[in-house]
SENU-931859 format. One record per residue: residue number from 1; residue in one letter; z, x, y of N, C-alpha, C, O, CB in turn. Coordinates in steps of 0.2 Angstrom, whole numbers. Last residue first. Glycine has a CB too. Layout:
// SENU-931859
+------+------+-------+-------+-------+-------+-------+-------+-------+-------+-------+-------+-------+-------+-------+-------+-------+
: nuza : baza :   n.w :   n.u :   n.v :  ca.w :  ca.u :  ca.v :   c.w :   c.u :   c.v :   o.w :   o.u :   o.v :  cb.w :  cb.u :  cb.v :
+------+------+-------+-------+-------+-------+-------+-------+-------+-------+-------+-------+-------+-------+-------+-------+-------+
:  NUM :    A :     Z :     X :     Y :     Z :     X :     Y :     Z :     X :     Y :     Z :     X :     Y :     Z :     X :     Y :
...
+------+------+-------+-------+-------+-------+-------+-------+-------+-------+-------+-------+-------+-------+-------+-------+-------+
END
This chain:
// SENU-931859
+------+------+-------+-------+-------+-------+-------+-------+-------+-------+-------+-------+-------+-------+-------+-------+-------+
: nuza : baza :   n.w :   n.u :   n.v :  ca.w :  ca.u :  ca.v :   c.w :   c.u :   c.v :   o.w :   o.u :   o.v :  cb.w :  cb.u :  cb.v :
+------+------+-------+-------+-------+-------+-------+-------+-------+-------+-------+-------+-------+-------+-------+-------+-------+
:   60 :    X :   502 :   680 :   562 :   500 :   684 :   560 :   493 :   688 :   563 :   490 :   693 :   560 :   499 :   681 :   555 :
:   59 :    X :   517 :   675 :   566 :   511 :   675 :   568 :   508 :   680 :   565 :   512 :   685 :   565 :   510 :   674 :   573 :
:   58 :    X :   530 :   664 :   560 :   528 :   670 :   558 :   519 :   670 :   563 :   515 :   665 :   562 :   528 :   668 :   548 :
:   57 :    X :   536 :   652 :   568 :   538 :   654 :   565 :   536 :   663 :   565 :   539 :   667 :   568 :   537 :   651 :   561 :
:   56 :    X :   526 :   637 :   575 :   526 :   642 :   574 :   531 :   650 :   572 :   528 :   655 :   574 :   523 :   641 :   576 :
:   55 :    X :   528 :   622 :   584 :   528 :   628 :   585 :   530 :   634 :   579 :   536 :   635 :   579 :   530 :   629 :   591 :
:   54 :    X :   519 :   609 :   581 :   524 :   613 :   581 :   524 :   622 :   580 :   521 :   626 :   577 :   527 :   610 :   575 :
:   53 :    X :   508 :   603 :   583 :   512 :   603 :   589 :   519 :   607 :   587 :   523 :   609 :   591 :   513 :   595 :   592 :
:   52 :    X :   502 :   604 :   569 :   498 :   609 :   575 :   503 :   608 :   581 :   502 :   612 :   585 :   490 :   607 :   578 :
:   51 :    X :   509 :   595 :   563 :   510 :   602 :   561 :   507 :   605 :   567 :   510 :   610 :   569 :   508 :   604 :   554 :
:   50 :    X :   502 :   582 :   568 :   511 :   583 :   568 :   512 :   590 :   566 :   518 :   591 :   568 :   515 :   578 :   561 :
:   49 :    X :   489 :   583 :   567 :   490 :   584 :   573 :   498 :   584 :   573 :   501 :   585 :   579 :   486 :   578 :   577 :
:   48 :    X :   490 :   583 :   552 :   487 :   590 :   556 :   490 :   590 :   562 :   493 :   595 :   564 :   479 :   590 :   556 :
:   47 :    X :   494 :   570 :   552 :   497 :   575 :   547 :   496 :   583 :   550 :   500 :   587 :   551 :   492 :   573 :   539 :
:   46 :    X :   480 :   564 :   553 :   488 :   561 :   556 :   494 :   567 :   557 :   496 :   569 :   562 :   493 :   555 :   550 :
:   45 :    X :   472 :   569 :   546 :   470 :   571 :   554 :   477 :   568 :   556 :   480 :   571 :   561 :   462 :   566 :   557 :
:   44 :    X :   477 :   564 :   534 :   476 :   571 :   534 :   476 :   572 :   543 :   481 :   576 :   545 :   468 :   573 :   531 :
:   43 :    X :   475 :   550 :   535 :   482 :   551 :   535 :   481 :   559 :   535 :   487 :   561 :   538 :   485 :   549 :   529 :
:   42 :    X :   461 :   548 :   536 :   464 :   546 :   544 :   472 :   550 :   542 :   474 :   554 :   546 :   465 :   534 :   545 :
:   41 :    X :   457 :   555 :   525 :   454 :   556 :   528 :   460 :   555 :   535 :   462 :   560 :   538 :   448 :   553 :   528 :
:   40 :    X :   464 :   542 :   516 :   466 :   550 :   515 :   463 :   553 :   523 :   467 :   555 :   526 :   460 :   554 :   507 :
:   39 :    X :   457 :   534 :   519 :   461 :   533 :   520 :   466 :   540 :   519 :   471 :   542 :   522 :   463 :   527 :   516 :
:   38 :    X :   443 :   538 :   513 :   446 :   535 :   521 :   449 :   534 :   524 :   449 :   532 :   530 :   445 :   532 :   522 :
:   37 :    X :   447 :   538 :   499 :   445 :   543 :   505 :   445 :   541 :   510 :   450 :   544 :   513 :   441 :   546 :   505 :
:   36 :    X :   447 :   524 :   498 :   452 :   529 :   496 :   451 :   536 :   500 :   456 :   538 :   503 :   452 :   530 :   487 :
:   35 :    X :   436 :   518 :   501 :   442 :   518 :   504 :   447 :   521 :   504 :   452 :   521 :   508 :   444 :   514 :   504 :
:   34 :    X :   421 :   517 :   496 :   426 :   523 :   497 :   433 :   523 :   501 :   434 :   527 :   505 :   422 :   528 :   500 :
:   33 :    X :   417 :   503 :   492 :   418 :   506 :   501 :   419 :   511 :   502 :   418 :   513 :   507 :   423 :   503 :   505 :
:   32 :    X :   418 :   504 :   478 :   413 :   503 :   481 :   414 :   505 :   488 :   410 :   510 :   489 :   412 :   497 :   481 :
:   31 :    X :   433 :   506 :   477 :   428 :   510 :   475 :   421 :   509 :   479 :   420 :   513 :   484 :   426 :   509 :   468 :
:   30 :    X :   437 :   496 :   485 :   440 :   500 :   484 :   434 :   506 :   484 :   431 :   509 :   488 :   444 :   499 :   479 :
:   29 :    X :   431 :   487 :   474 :   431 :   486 :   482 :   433 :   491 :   485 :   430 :   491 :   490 :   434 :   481 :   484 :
:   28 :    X :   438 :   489 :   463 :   428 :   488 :   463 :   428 :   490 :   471 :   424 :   494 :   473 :   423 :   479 :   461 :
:   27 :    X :   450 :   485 :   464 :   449 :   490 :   462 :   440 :   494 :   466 :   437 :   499 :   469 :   450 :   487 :   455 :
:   26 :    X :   448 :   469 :   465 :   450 :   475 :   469 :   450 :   481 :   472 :   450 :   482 :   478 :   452 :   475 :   468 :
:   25 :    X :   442 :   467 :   453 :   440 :   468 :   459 :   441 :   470 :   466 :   438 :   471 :   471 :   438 :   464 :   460 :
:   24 :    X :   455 :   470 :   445 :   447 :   473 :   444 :   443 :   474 :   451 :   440 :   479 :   453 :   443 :   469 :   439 :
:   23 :    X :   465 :   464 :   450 :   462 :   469 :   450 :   458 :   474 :   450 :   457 :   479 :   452 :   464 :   470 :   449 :
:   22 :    X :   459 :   451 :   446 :   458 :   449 :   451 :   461 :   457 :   454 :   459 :   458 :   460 :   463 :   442 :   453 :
:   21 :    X :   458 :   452 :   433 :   452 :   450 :   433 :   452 :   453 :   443 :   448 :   455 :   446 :   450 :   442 :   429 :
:   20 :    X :   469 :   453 :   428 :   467 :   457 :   426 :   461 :   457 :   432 :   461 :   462 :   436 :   466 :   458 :   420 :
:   19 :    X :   474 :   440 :   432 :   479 :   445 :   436 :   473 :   450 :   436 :   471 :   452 :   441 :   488 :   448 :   431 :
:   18 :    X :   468 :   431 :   423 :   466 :   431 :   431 :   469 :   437 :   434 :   467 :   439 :   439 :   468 :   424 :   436 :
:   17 :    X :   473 :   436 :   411 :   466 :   438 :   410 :   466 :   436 :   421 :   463 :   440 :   424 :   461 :   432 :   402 :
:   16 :    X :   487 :   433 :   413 :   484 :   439 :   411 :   478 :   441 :   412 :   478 :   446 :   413 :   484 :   440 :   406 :
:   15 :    X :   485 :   418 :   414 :   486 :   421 :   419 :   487 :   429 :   417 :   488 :   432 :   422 :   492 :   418 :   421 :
:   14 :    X :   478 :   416 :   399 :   475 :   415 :   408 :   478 :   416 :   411 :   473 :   418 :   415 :   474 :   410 :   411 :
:   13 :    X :   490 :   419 :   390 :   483 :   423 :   392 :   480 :   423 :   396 :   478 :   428 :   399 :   479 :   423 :   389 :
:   12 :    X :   500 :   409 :   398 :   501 :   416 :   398 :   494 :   421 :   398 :   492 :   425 :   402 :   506 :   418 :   392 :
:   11 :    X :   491 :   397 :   393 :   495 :   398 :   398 :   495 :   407 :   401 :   490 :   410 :   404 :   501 :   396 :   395 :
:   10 :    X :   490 :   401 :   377 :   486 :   401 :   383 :   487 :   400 :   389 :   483 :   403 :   392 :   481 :   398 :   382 :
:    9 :    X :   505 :   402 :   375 :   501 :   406 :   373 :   493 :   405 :   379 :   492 :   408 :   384 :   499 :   404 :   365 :
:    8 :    X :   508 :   387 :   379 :   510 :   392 :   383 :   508 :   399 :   381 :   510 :   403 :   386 :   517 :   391 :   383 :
:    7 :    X :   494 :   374 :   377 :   498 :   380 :   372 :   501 :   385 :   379 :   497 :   388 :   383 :   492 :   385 :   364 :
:    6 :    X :   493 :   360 :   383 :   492 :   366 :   384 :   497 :   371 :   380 :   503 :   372 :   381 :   492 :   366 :   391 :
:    5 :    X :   489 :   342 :   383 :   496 :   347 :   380 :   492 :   354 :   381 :   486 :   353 :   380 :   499 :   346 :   371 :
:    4 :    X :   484 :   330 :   391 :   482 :   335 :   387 :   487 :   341 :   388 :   489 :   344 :   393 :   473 :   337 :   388 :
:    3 :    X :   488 :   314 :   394 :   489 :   319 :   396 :   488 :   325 :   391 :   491 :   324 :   385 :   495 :   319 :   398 :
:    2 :    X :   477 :   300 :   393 :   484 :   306 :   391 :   482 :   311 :   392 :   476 :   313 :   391 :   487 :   306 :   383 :
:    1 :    X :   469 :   295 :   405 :   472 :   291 :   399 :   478 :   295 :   396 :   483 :   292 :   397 :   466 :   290 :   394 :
+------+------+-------+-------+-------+-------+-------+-------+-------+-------+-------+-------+-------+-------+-------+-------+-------+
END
Protein backbone atom coordinates (compact mmCIF):
# COMPACT_ATOMS: atom_id res chain seq x y z
CA UNK A 1 0.00 0.00 0.00
CA UNK A 2 2.87 2.82 1.19
CA UNK A 3 6.02 2.70 1.31
CA UNK A 4 7.38 2.71 4.98
CA UNK A 5 10.20 5.49 5.46
CA UNK A 6 13.33 4.24 7.34
CA UNK A 7 15.35 6.62 9.62
CA UNK A 8 19.08 6.74 8.12
CA UNK A 9 20.11 6.46 11.91
CA UNK A 10 18.76 3.06 11.90
CA UNK A 11 20.01 2.34 8.68
CA UNK A 12 23.63 3.00 9.78
CA UNK A 13 22.99 1.17 13.28
CA UNK A 14 21.99 -2.01 11.29
CA UNK A 15 24.74 -1.98 9.32
CA UNK A 16 27.00 -1.48 12.39
CA UNK A 17 25.35 -3.90 14.43
CA UNK A 18 25.64 -6.86 11.03
CA UNK A 19 29.38 -5.67 10.37
CA UNK A 20 29.90 -6.24 14.22
CA UNK A 21 27.98 -9.30 14.39
CA UNK A 22 29.53 -10.83 11.18
CA UNK A 23 33.18 -10.34 12.91
CA UNK A 24 32.31 -11.77 15.88
CA UNK A 25 31.78 -14.88 14.18
CA UNK A 26 34.45 -14.77 12.48
CA UNK A 27 36.43 -14.20 15.13
CA UNK A 28 34.68 -17.27 17.12
CA UNK A 29 35.75 -19.42 14.26
CA UNK A 30 39.06 -18.60 14.37
CA UNK A 31 39.19 -19.25 17.97
CA UNK A 32 37.20 -22.14 17.99
CA UNK A 33 39.44 -24.17 15.28
CA UNK A 34 42.70 -22.63 16.64
CA UNK A 35 43.62 -21.24 13.31
CA UNK A 36 45.66 -18.71 14.43
CA UNK A 37 48.17 -21.18 15.43
CA UNK A 38 47.98 -23.18 12.65
CA UNK A 39 48.72 -20.77 10.68
CA UNK A 40 51.67 -19.65 12.63
CA UNK A 41 52.77 -23.26 12.88
CA UNK A 42 52.82 -23.77 8.70
CA UNK A 43 54.50 -20.05 8.42
CA UNK A 44 57.34 -21.11 11.17
CA UNK A 45 58.22 -24.59 9.37
CA UNK A 46 58.17 -22.22 5.91
CA UNK A 47 60.53 -19.81 7.58
CA UNK A 48 62.95 -22.55 9.08
CA UNK A 49 63.37 -24.59 5.94
CA UNK A 50 64.43 -20.77 4.16
CA UNK A 51 67.16 -20.19 7.00
CA UNK A 52 68.43 -23.95 7.35
CA UNK A 53 69.44 -23.77 3.42
CA UNK A 54 71.50 -20.95 4.08
CA UNK A 55 74.73 -21.21 4.76
CA UNK A 56 76.14 -20.02 7.75
CA UNK A 57 78.59 -17.23 8.82
CA UNK A 58 79.88 -17.88 12.51
CA UNK A 59 80.17 -21.69 13.64
CA UNK A 60 80.29 -22.44 16.81
Amino acid sequence: MFKKKTNPVCKFLGLIFKILGIATGALFVVYFLNLDQKLLAWAYKRVNEIFDRKEVDIKF
